[in-house]
Backbone as a ProteinNet text record, in pm:
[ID]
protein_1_A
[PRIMARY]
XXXXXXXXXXXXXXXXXXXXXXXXXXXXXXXXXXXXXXXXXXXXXXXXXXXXXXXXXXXXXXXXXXXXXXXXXXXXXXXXXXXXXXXXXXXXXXXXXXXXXXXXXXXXXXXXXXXXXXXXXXXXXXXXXXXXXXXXXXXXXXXXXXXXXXXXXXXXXXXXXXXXXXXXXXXXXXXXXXXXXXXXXXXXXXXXXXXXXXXXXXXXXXXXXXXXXX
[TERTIARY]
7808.8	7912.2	7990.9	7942.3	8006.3	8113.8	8066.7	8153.9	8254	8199.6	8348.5	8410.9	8405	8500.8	8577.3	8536.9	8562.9	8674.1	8679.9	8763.4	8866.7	8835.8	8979.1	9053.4	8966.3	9027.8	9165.9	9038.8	9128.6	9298.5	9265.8	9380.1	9476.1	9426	9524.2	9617.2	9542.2	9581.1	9699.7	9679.5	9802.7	9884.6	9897.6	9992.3	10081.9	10030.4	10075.8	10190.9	10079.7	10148.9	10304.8	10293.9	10385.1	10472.6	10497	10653.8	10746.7	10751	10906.9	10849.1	10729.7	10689.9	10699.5	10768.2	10719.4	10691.4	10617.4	10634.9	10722.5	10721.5	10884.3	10831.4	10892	10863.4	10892.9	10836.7	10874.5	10943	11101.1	11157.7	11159.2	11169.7	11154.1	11220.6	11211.9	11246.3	11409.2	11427.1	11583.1	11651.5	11581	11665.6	11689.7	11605.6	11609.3	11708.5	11705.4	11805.3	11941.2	11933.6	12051.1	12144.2	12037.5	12044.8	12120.4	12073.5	12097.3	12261.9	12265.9	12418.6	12493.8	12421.3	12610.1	12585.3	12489.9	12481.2	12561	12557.7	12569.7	12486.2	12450.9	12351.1	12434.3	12434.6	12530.4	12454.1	12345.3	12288.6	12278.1	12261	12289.2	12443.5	12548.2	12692.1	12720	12654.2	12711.7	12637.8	12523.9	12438.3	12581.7	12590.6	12702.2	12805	12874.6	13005.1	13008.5	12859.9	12879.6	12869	12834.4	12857	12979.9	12966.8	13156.3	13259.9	13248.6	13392.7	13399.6	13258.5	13275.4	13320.4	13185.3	13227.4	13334.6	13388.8	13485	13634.7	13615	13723.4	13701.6	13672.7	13583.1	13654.4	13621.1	13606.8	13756.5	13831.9	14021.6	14092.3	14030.7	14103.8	14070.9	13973	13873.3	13966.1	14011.4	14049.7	13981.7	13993.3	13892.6	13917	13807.6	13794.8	13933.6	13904.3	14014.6	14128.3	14169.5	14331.3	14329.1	14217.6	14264.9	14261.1	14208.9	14159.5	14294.4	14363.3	14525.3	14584.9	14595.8	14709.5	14679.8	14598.2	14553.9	14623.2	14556.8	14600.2	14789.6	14831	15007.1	15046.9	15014.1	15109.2	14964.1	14993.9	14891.4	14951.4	15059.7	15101.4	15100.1	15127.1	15104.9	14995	14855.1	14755.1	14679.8	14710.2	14678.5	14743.1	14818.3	14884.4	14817.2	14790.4	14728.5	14574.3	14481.1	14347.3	14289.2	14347.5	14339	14313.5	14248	14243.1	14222	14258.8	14221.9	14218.2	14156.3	14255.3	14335.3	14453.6	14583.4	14550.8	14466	14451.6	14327.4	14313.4	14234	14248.2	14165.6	14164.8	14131	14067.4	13967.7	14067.8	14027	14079.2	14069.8	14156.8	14180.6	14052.2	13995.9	13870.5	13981.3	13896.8	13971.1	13866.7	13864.1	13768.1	13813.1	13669.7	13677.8	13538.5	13616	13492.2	13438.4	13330.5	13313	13215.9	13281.5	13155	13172.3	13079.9	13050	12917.1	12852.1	12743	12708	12566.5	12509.4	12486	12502.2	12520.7	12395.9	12382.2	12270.5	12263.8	12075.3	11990.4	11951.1	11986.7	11904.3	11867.1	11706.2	11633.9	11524.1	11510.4	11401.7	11437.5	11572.9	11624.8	11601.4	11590.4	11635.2	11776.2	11820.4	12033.9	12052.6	11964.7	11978.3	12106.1	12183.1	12282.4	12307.9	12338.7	12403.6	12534.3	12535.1	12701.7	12669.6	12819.2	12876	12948.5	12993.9	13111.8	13186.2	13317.3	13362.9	13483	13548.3	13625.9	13561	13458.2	13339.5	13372.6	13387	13376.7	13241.9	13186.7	13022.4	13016.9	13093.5	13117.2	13145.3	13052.1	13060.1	13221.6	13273.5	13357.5	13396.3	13298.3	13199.2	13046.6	13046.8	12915.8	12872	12782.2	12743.9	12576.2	12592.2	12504.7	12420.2	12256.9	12182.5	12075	12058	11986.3	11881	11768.6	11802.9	11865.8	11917	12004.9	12093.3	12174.4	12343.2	12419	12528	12637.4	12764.2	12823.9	12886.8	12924.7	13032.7	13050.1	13163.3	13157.6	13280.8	13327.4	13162.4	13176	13275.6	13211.5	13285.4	13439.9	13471.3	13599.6	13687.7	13648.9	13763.8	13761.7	13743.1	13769.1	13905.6	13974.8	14088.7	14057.8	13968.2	13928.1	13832.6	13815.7	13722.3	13801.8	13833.5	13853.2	13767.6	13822	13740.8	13767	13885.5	13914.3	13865	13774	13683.1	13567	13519.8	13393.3	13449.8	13272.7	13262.3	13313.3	13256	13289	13236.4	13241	13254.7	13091.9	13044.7	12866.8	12845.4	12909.7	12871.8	12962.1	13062.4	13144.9	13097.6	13013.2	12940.5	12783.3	12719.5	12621.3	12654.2	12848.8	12850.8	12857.2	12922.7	12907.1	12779	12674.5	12544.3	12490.6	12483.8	12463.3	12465.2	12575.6	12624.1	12589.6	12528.4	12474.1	12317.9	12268.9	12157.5	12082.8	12242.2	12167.2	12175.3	12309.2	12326	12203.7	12136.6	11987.3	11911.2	11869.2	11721.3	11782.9	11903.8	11922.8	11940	11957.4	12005.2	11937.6	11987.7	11957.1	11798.6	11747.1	11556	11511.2	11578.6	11491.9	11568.2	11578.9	11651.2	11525.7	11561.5	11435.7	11514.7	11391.5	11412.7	11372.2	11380.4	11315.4	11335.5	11413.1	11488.4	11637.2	11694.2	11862.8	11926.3	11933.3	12016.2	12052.2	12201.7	12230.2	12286	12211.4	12233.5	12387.3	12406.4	12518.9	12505.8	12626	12613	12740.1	12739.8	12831.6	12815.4	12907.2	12910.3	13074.1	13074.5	13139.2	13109.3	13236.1	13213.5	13394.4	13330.9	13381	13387.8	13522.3	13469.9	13586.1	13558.7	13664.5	13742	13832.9	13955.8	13877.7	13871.5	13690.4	13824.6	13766.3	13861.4	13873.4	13968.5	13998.8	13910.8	13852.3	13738.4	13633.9	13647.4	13467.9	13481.3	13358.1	13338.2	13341.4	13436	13452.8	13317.2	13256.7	13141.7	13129.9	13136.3	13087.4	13014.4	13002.1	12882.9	12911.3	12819.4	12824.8	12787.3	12863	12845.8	12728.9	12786	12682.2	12638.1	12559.1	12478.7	12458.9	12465.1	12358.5	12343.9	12249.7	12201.6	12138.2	12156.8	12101.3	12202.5	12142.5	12247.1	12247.6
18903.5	18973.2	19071.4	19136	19230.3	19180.5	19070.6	18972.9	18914	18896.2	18823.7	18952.7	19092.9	19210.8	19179.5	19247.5	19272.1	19153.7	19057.7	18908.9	18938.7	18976.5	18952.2	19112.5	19232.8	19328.4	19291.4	19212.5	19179.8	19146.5	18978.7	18935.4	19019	19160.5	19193.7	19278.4	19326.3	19410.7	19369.1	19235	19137	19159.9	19107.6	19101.8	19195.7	19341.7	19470	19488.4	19473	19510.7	19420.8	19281.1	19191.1	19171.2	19294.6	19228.9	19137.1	19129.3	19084.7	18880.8	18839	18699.7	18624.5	18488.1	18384.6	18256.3	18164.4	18018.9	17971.3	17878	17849.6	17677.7	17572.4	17412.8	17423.9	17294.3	17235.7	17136.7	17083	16975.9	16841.8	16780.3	16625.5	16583.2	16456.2	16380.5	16336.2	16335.8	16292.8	16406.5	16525.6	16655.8	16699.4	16690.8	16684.7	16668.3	16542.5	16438.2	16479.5	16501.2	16510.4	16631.4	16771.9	16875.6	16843.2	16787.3	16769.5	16702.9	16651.8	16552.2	16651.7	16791.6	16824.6	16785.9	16782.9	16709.3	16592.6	16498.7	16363.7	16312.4	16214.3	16168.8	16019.4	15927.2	15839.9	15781	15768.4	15684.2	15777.4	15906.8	15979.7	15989.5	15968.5	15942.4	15819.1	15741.2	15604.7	15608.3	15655.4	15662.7	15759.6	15874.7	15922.8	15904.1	15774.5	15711.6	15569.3	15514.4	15390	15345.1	15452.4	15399.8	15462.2	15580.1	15664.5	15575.4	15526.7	15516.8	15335.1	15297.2	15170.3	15057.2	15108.7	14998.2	14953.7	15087.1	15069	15042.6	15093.4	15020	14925.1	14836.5	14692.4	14627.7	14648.1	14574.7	14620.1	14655.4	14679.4	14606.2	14601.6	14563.7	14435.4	14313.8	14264.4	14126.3	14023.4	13926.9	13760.1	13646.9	13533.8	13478.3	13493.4	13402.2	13265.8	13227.8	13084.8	13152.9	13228.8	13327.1	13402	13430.4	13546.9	13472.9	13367.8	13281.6	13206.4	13170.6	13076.4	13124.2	13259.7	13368.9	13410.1	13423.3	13439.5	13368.5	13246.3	13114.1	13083.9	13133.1	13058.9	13245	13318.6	13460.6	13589.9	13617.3	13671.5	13849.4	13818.8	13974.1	14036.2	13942	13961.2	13953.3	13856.4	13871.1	14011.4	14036.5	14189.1	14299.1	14282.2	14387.8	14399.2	14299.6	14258.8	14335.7	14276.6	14267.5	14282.1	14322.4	14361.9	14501.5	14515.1	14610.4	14635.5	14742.6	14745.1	14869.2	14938.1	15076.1	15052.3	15101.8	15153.4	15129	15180.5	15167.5	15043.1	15009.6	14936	14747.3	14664.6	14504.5	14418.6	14574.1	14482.6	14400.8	14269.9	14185.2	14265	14168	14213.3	14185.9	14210.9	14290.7	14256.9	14159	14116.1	14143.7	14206.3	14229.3	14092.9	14029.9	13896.2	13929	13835.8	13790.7	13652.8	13588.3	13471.5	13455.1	13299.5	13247.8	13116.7	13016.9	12949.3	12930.9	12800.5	12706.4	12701.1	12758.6	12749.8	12614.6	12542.2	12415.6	12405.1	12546.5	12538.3	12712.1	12687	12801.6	12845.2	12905.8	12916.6	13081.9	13056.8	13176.6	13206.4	13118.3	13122.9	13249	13213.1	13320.8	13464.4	13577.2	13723.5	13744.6	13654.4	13700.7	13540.7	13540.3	13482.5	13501.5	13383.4	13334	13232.6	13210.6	13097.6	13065.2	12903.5	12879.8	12805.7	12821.1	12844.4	12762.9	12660.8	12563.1	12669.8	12677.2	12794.9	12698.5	12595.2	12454.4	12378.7	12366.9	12228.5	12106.1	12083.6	12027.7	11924.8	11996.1	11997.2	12081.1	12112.1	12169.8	12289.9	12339	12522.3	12577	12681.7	12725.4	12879.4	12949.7	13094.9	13081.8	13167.3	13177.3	13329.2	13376.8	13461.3	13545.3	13631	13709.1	13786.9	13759.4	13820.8	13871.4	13896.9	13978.1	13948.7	14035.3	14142.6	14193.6	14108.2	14136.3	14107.2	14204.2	14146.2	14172.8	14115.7	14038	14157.6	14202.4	14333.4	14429.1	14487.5	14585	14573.5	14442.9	14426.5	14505.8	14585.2	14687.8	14798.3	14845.9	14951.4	14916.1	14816.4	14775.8	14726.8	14752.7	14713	14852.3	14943.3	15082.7	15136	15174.6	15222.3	15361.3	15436.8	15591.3	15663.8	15571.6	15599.7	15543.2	15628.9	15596.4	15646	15607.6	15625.7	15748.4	15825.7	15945	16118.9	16058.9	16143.8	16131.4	16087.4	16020.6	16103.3	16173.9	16241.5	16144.7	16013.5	15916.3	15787.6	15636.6	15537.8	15518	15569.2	15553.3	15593	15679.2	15744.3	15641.9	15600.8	15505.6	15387.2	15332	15230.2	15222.2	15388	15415.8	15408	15408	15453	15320.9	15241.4	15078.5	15023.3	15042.5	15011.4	15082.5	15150.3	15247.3	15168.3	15078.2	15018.2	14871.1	14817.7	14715.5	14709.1	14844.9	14926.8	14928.7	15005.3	15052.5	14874.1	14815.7	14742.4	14615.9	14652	14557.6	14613.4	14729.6	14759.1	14834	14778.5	14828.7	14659.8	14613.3	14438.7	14339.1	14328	14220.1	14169.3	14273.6	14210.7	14213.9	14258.6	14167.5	14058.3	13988.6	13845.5	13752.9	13635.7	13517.9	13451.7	13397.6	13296.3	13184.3	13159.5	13039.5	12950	12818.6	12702	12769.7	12838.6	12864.3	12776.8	12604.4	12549.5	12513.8	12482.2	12416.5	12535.4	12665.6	12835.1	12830.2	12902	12948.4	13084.6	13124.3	13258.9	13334.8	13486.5	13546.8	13674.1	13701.5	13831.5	13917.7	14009.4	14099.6	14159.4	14143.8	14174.8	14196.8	14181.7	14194.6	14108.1	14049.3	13979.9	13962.8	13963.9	13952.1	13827	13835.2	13724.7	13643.9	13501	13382.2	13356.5	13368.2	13228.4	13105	13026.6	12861.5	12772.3	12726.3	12638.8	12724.5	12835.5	12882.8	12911.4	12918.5	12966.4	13143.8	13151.5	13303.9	13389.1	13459.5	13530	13646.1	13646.4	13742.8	13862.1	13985.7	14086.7	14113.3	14079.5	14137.5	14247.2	14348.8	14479.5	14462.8	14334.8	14321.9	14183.5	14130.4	14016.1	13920.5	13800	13789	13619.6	13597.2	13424.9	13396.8	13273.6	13202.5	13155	13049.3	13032.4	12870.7
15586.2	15509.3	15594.4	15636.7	15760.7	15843.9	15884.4	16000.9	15910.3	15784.8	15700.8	15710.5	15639.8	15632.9	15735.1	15867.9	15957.5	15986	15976.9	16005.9	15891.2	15797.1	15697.7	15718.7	15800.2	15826.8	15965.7	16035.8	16148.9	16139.6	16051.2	16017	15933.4	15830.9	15773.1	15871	15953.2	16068.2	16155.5	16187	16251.4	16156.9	16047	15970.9	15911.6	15908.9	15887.8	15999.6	16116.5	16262.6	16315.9	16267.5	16295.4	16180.4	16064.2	16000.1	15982.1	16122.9	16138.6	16191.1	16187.5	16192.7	16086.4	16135	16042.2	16141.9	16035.7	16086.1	16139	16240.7	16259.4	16236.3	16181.4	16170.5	16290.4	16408.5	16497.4	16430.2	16464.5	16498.8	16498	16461.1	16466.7	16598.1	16626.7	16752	16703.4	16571.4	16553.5	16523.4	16472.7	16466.2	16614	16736.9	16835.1	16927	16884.5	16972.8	16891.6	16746	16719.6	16757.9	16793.6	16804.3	16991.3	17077.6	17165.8	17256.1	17100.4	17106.6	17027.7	16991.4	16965.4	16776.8	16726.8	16601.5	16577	16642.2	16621.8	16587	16490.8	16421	16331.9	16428	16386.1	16219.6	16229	16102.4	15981.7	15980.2	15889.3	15881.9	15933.9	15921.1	15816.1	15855.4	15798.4	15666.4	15668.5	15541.1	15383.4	15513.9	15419.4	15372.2	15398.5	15390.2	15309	15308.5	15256.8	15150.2	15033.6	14901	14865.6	14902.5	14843.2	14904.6	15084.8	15107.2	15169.6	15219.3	15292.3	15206.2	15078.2	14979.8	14873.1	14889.6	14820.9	14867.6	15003.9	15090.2	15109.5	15129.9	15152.9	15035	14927.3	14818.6	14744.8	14774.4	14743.4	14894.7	14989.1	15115.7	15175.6	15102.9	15116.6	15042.1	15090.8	14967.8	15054	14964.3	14980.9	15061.2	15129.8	15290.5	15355.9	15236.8	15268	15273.5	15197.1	15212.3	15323.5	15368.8	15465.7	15606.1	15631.3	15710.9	15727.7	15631.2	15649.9	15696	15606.4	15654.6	15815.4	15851.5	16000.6	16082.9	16057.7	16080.5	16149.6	16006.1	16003.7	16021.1	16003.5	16005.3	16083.1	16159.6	16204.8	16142.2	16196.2	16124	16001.4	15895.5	15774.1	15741.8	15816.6	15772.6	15822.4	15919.5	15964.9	15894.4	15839.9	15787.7	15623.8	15578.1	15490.3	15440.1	15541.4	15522.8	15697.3	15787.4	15925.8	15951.7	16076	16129.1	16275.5	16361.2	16473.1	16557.6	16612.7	16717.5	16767.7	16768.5	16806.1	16993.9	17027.1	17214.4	17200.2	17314.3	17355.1	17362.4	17349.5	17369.6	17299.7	17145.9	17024	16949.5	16926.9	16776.6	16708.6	16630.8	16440.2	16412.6	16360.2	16251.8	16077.6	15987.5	15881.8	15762.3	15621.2	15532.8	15431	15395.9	15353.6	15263.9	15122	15062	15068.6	15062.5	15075.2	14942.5	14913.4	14771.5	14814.3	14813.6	14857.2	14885.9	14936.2	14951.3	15104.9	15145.2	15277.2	15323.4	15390.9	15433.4	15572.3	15605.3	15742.7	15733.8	15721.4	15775.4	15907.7	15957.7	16111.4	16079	15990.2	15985.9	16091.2	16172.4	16310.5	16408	16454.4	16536.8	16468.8	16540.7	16498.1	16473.3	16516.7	16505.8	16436.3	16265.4	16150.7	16120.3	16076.4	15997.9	15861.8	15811.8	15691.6	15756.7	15764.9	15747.3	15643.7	15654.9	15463.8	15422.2	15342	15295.6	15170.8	15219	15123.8	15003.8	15100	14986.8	14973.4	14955.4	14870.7	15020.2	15128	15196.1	15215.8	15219.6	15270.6	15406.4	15469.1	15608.2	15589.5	15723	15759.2	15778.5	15704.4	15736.6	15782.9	15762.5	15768	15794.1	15908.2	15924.7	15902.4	15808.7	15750.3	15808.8	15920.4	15953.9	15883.4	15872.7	15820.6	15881.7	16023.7	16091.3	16111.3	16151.1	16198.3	16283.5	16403.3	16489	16436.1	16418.1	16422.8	16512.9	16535.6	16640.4	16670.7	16697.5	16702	16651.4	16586	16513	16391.9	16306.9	16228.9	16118.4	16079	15933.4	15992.7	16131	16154	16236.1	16261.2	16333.3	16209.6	16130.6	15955.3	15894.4	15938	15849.3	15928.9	15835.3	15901.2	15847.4	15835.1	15823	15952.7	16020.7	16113.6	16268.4	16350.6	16434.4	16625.2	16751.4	16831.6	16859	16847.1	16910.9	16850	16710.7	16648.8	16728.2	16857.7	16885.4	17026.7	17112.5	17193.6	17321.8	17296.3	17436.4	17332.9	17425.1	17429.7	17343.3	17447.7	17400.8	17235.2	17207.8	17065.3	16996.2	16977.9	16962	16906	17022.9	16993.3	16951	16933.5	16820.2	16680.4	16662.7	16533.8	16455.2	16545.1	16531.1	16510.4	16563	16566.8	16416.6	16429.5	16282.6	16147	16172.3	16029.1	16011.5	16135.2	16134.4	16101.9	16142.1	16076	15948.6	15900	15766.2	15675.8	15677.3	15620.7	15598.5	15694.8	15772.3	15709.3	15672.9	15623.1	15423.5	15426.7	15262	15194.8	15251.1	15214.2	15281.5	15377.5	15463.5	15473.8	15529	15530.2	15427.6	15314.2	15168.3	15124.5	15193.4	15160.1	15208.7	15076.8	15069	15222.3	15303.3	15422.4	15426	15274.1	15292.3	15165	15161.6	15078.2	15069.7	15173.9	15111.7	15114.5	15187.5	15214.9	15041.7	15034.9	14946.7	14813	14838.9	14751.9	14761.7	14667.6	14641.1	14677.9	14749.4	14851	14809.6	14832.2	14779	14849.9	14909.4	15018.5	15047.4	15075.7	15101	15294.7	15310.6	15431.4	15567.2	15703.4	15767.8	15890.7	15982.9	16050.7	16139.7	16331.2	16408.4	16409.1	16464.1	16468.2	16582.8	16517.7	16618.7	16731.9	16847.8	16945.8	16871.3	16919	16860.2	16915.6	16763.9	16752.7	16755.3	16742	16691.9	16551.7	16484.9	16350.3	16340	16222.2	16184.7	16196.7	16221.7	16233.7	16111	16035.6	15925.4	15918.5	15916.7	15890.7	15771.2	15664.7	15532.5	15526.1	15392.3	15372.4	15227.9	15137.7	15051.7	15057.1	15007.7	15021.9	14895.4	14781.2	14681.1	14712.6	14723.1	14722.5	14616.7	14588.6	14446.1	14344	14269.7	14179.4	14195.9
[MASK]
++++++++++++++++++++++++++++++++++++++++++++++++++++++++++++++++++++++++++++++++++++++++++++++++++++++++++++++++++++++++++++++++++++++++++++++++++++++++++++++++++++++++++++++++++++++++++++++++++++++++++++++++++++++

């Protein structure tokens, strides 16, 4: 009993004497890092933008694959002006917001940089190919926002975190809960984004939303 007194005298003693202490939390490794960049924190960025502003830009600026795909096609200007986008400096394509509905014609869920192509005029033939990750293919969510540009961005590198970011979230809010298994033949329906393909490749797609079945 003595030795207990004496111990809770001790500690009250510190505590009298030191006022002016508190706890301090240590830090996390992303408050860290984010703390380190200047508070850049690209995935908490995009987290904050994509139900108020992605999706809903997306989905007013966004019209059906086959239209936006012609118009490309026969008027590049009007289709850019349209449903295009690009920075003002630099070498990037048009970046075009497209919806697609239509029938998966071929699964390739083996790979990590998973796709659907897609028959979008009842062909039987791929006419969109529709990225479902987990790797995805460059930066089309963020190269179709005309609210976001590079010259808000510290350098190149952060630039292309913020791009990465949105291929991210869109991956672990959608994408990896998708069935991998019997899609051929599904009826597919997506919202998305996608660069201007070289001639003779298939359009490349990053969806912003996803639904299979049907």
């Amino acid at each position: 009993m003595p030795n207990f007194r004496a111990a809770a005298f001790f500690t009250l003693a510190i505590a009298l004497a030191l006022p002016g202490c508190k706890i301090i939390r240590t830090p996390t490794a992303d408050e860290a890092a984010e703390a380190a960049s200047g508070g850049f924190n690209p995935d908490r960025q995009v987290a904050g933008i994509w139900a108020q502003k992605v999706i809903p830009f997306l989905e007013k600026r966004a019209g059906p694959f086959q239209e936006v795909s012609s118009l490309a096609a026969s008027d590049l200007d009007a289709a850019a002006a349209k449903y295009g986008h690009k920075e003002k400096d630099g070498t990037a394509p048009w970046t075009f917001a497209a919806k697609v509905s239509g029938t998966i014609v071929k699964a390739e869920t083996k790979s990590r940089a998973a796709y659907l192509d897609t028959d979008v005029d009842g062909d039987g033939k791929a006419d969109v190919r529709i990225q479902i990750g987990p790797v995805i293919k460059g930066t089309a969510i963020r190269d179709s926002l005309d609210f976001v540009n590079f010259n808000e961005f510290k350098n190149q590198i952060q630039w292309a975190e913020f791009g990465k970011a949105f291929n991210v979230h869109v991956n672990g809010l959608t994408l990896e809960k998708l069935s991998r298994e019997g899609l051929e033949g599904k009826k597919v329906e997506a919202l998305g984004a996608y660069p201007l393909p070289s001639t003779g490749q298939p359009a490349l797609l990053t969806p912003a939303t996803i639904t299979i079945g049907g």
